[in-house]
C-alpha positions as CSV (number, residue, x, y, z in Angstrom):
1,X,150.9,91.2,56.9
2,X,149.9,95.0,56.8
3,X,147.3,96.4,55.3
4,X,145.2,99.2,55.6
5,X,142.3,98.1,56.0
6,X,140.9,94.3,57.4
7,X,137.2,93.2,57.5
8,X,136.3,90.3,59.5
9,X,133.2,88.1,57.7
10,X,132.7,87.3,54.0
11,X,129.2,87.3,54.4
12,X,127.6,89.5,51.6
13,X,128.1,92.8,54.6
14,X,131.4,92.1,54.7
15,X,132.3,91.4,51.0
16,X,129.7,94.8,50.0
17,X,132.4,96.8,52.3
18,X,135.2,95.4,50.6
19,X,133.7,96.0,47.3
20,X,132.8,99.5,48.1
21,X,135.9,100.6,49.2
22,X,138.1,99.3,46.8
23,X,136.0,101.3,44.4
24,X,135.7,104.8,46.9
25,X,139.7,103.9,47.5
26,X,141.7,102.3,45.1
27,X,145.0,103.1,46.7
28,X,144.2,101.0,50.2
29,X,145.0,97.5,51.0
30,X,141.8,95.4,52.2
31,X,142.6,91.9,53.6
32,X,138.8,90.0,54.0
33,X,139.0,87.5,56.8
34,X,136.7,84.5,57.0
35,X,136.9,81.2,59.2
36,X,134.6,79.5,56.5
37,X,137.0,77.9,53.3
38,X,134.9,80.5,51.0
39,X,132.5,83.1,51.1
40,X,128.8,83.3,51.8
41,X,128.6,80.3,53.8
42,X,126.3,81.2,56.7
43,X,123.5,83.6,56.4
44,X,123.8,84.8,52.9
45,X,124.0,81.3,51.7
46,X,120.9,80.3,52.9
47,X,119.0,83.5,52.3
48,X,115.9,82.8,50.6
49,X,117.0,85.2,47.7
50,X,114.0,88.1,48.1
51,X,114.7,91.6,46.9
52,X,112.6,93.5,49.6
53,X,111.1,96.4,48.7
54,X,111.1,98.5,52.1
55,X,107.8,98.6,52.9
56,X,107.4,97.4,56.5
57,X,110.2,99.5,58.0
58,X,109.7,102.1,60.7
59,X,110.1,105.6,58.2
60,X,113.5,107.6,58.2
61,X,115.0,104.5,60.1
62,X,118.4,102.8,59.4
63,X,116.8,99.9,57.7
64,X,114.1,101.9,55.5
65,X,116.9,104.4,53.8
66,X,119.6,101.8,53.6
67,X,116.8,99.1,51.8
68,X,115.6,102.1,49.6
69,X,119.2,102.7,48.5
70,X,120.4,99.8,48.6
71,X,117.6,98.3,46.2
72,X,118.0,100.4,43.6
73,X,122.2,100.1,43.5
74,X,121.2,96.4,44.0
75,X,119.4,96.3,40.7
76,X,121.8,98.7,38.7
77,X,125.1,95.9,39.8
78,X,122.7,93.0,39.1
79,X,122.0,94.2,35.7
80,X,125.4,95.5,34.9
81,X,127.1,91.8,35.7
82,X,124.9,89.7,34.5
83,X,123.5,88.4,38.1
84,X,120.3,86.6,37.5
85,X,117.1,88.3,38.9
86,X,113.7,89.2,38.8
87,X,111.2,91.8,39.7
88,X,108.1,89.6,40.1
89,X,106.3,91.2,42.9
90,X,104.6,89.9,46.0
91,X,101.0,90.3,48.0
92,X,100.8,90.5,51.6
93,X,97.3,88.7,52.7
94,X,95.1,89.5,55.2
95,X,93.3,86.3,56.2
96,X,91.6,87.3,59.0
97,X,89.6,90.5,60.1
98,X,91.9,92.0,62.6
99,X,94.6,91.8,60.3
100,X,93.0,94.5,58.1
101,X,94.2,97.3,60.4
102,X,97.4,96.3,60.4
103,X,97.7,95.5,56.7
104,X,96.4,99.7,56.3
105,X,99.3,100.3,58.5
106,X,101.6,97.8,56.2
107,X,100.5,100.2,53.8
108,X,100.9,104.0,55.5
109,X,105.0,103.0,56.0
110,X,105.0,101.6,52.4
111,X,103.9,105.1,51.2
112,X,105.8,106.9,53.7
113,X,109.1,105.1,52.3
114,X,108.5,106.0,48.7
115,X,107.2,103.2,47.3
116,X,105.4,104.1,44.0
117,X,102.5,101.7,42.8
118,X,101.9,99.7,46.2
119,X,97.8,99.8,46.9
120,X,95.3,97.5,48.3
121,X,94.0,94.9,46.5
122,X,90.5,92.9,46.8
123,X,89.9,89.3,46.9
124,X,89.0,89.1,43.7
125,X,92.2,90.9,42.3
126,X,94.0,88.9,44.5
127,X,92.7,85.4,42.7
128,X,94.5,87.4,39.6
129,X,97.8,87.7,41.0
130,X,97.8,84.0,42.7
131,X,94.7,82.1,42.1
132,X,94.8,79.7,44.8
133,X,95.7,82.0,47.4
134,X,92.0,83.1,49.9
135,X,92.0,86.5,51.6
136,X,90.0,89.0,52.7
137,X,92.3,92.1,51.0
138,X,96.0,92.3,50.4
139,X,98.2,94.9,49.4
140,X,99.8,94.3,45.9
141,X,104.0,95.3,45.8
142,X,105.4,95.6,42.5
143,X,109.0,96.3,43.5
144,X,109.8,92.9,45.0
145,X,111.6,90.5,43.2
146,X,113.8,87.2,43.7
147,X,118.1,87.0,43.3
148,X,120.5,84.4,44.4
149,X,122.6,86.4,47.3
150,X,125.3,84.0,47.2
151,X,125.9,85.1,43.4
152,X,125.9,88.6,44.5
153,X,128.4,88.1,47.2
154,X,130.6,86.2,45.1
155,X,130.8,89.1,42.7
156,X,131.4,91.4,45.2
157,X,134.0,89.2,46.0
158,X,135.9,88.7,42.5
159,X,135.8,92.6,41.9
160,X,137.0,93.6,45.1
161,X,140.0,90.9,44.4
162,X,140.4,92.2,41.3
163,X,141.2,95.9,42.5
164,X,143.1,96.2,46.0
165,X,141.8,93.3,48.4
166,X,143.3,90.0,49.5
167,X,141.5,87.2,50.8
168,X,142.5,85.0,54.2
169,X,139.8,81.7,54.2
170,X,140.2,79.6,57.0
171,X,141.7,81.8,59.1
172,X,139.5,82.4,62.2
173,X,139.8,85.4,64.6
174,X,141.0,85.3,67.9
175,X,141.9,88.4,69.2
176,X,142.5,92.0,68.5
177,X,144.5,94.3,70.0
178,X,144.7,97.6,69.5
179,X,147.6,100.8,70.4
180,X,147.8,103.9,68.6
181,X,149.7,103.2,65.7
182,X,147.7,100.2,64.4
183,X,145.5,97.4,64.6
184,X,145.8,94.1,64.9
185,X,143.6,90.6,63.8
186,X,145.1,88.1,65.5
187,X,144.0,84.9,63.7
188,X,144.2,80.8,63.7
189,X,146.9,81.5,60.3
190,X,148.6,84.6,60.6
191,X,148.4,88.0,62.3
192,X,147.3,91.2,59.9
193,X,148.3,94.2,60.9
194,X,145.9,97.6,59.9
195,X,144.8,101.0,60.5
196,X,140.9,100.3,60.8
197,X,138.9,96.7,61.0
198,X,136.0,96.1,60.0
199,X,133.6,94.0,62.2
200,X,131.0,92.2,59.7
201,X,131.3,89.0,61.4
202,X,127.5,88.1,61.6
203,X,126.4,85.2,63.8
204,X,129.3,86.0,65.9
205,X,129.8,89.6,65.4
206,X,129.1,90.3,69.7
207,X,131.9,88.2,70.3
208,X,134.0,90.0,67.7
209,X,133.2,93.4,69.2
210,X,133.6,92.4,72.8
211,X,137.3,92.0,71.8
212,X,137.7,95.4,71.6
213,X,134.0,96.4,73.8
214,X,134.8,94.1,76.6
215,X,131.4,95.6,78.6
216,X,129.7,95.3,75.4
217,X,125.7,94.8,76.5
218,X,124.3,93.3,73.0
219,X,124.3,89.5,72.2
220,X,123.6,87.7,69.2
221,X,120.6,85.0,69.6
222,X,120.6,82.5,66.9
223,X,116.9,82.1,65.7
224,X,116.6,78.7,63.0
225,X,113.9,79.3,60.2
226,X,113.1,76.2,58.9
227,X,111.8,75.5,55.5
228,X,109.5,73.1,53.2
229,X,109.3,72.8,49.3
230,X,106.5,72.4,47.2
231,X,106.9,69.1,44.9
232,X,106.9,69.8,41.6
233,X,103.6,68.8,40.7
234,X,102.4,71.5,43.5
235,X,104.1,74.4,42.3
236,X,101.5,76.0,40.5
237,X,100.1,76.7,43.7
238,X,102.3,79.7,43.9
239,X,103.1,82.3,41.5
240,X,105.7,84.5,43.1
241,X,105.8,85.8,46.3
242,X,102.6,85.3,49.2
243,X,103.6,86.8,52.7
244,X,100.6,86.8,55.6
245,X,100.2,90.1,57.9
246,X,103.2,90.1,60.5
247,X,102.2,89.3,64.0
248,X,102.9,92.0,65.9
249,X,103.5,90.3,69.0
250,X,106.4,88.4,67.3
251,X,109.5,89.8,65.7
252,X,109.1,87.9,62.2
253,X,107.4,88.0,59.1
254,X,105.5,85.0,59.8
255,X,106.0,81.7,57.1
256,X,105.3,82.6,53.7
257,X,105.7,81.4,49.9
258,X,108.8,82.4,47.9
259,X,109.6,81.4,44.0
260,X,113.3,81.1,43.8
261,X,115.6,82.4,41.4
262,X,116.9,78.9,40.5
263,X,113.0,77.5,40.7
264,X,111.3,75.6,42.8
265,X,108.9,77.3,45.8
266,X,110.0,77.4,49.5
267,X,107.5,77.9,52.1
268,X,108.6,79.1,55.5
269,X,110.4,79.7,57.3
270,X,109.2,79.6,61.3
271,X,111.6,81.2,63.7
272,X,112.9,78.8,66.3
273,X,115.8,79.4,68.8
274,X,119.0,77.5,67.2
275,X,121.0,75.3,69.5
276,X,124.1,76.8,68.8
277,X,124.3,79.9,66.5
278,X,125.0,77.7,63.1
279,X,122.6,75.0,64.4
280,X,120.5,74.1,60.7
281,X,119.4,71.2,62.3
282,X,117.0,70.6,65.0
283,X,119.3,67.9,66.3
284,X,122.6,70.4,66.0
285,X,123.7,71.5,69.3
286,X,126.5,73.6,71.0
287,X,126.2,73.3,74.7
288,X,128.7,76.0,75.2
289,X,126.8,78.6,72.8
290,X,123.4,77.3,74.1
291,X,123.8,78.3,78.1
292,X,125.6,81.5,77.0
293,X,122.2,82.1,75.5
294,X,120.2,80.7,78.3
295,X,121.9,82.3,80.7
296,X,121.6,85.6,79.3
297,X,119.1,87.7,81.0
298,X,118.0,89.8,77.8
299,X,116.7,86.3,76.0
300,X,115.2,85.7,79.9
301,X,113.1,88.7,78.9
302,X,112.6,87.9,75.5
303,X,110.9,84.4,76.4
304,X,108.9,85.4,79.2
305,X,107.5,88.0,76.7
306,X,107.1,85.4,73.9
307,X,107.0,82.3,75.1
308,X,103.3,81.2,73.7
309,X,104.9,82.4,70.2
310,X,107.9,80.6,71.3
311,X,106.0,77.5,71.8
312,X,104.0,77.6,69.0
313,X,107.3,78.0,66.5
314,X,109.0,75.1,68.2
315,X,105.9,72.7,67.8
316,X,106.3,73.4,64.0
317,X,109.8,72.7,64.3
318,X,109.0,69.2,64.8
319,X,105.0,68.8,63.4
320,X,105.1,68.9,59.9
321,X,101.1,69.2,60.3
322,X,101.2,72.0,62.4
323,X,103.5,73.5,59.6
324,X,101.1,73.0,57.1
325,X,98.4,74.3,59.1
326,X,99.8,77.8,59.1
327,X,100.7,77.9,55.5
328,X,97.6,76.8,54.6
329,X,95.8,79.7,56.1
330,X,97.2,81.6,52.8
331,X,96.3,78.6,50.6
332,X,93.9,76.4,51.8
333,X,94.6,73.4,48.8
334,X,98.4,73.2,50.2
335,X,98.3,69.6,51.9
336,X,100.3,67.4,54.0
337,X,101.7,65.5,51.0
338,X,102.3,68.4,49.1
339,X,105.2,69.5,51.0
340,X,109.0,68.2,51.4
341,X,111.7,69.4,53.6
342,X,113.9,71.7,52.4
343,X,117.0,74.3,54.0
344,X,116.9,76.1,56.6
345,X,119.1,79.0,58.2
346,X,119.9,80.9,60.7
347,X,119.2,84.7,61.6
348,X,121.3,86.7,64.1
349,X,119.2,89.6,66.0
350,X,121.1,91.1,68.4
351,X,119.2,91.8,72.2
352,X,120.3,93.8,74.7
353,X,120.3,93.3,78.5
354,X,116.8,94.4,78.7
355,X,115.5,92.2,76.7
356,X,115.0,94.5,73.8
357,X,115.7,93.2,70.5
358,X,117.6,95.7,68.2
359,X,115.3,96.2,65.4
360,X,117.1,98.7,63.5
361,X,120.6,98.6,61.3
362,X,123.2,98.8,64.2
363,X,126.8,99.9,63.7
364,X,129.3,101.3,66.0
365,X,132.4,103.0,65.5
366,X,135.6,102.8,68.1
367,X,139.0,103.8,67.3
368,X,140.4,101.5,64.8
369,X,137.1,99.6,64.9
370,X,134.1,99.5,63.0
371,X,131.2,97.0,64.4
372,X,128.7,95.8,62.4
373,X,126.6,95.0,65.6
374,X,123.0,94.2,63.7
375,X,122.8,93.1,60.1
376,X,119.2,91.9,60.1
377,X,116.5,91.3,56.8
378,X,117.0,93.4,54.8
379,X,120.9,93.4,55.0
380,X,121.3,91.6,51.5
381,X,119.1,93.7,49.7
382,X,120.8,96.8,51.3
383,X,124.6,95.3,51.3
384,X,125.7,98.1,48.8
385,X,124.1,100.9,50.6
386,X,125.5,99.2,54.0
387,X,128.9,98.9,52.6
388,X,129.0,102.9,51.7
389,X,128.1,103.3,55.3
390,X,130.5,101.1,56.6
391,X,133.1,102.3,54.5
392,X,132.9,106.3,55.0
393,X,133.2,105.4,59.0
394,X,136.1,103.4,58.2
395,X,137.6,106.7,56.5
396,X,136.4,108.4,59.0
397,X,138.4,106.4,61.6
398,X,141.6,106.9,59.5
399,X,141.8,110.3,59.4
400,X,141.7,110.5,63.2
């Protein structure tokens, strides 16, 4: 089994990188490998399907460029194969007086990433855009939009197949060893022999890279964001997309209102630490994978630093009325009956021993290795600019 190239993860990272290189390099051999029986089955297939537009990210960082880019390449595949999706716009609210400052800040990096038409918007324009959302101001953002991810991933996928890839499903990684002649995945199937691998293995992708980075310092921490639907006869509540002002004491957006691309809106998610790192369920645990986190002393750091936010994420876990209590700080009419559960996933963000949580794009390159070490929102939006990154290290790595 020798090929030039592997990549570990058929996540929508993963399946971008294959794509782009078998267009960049024709001439290569790419074997994909994914435990899962088919692609996108973890993160990218339960994304909630928003095209984000860039404008929260820290300027000239890994995640502003590689959204910028990545949107507009996004858009250009999506239109040349037919993928279903929609520009449709969202607002972000401000519901509360303090948040105003920080929504003028939303704003500055908005601008300062090149967004073209985002301004602030009263509460009367607001009413305009979604009538039964209440806020004091929001700022209006034209460029977002809504796309299934698994679609896109499944493209990237069947082209990359069609050129110079093969695909292993089912075949989970064990080890990899590495000499100076080659590379090799040693897997539950088979063993693949390469010059360069590609680590875009998501929810696991520290325990990937710690085959090769055996003092590796980063670990992935599963965090669950849980998810209600409106029932049909709610829907109207919500146009497109409604997202409140971040907290900036906690690392997420905060729950929100998304239309989907195959209809239907979601509202959500919370953040919640997952019980094992593909825990959808509240009840779903790994006690293995859940004392490795525990017993990590970056997430030590983390909670004792967020603990009341902690709290107050886990009690919605379990209180649908606490639930609709936050969302209904963005529409008041939203009640208790109005709601159903729906799906939920699983984000990976990567900490270090510290305690600091990675918050930019974070990829590392090793001989013969490339790790995707943090792949956070806006990864899918950015896949095909990610991929071209991903892919000129891997050339990089094979000329040396």
């Amino acid at each position: 089994m020798n090929y030039d190239i592997a990549i570990i993860g058929a996540g929508i990272v993963g399946l971008a990188t294959a794509y782009q290189l078998s267009r960049q390099r024709p001439e290569l051999r790419i074997a994909i490998i994914e435990k899962e029986e088919g692609p996108a089955r973890h993160q990218t297939g339960h994304n909630s399907g928003v095209i984000h537009s860039g404008i929260y990210y820290t300027p000239g960082s890994a995640k502003a460029l590689n959204c910028r880019r990545g949107y507009r390449l996004l858009l250009d595949f999506a239109t040349e194969h037919g993928i279903r999706h929609e520009i449709c716009g969202k607002v972000i609210v401000a519901t509360r007086e303090e948040e105003r400052k920080r929504l003028d800040g939303i704003l500055e990096r908005g601008i300062a990433n090149g967004l073209e038409g985002i301004r602030k918007i009263g509460p009367e324009e607001l009413r305009e855009i979604e009538p039964h959302v209440r806020g004091l101001e929001a700022i209006w953002v034209p460029q977002a939009g809504i796309i299934s991810y698994k679609e896109v991933a499944e493209k990237y996928l069947a082209l990359a197949l069609e050129a110079n890839a093969e695909a292993f499903f089912g075949a989970r990684v064990l080890d990899i060893s590495i000499n100076k002649a080659e590379a090799t995945v040693h897997t539950s199937k088979q063993a693949i022999h390469c010059r360069m691998v590609a680590n875009c293995a998501g929810l696991y992708s520290d325990k990937v890279a710690r085959m090769t980075i055996p003092d590796l310092d980063i670990k992935i921490l599963p965090f669950r964001g849980e998810y209600y639907e409106l029932r049909p006869e709610k829907q109207h509540l919500a146009n497109n997309l409604i997202y409140p002002v971040p907290n900036p004491n906690f690392p997420f957006l905060g729950v929100h209102y998304t239309r989907m691309i195959d209809g239907g809106i979601e509202a959500g998610p919370n953040a919640v630490l997952a019980f094992r790192r593909e825990g959808y369920s509240r009840w779903d645990i790994n006690t293995s994978e859940l004392m490795e986190t525990l017993s990590f002393p970056g997430f030590q750091k983390i909670a004792g630093r967020y603990w009341r936010d902690g709290l107050g994420e886990m009690h919605r876990s379990y209180s649908k009325r606490a639930f609709v209590k936050a969302l209904q700080h963005l529409i008041p009419e939203v009640g208790y009956e109005d709601l159903q559960r729906g799906g939920a996933g699983v984000r990976a963000m990567a900490c270090d021993a510290a305690g600091n949580l990675i918050d930019d794009f974070l990829i590392e390159s090793r001989p013969r290795v490339v790790n995707v070490l943090n792949a956070p929102s806006p990864a899918a939006t950015a896949s095909l600019a990610i991929g071209e990154v991903i892919a000129e290290k891997v050339a990089e790595g094979m000329k040396e």
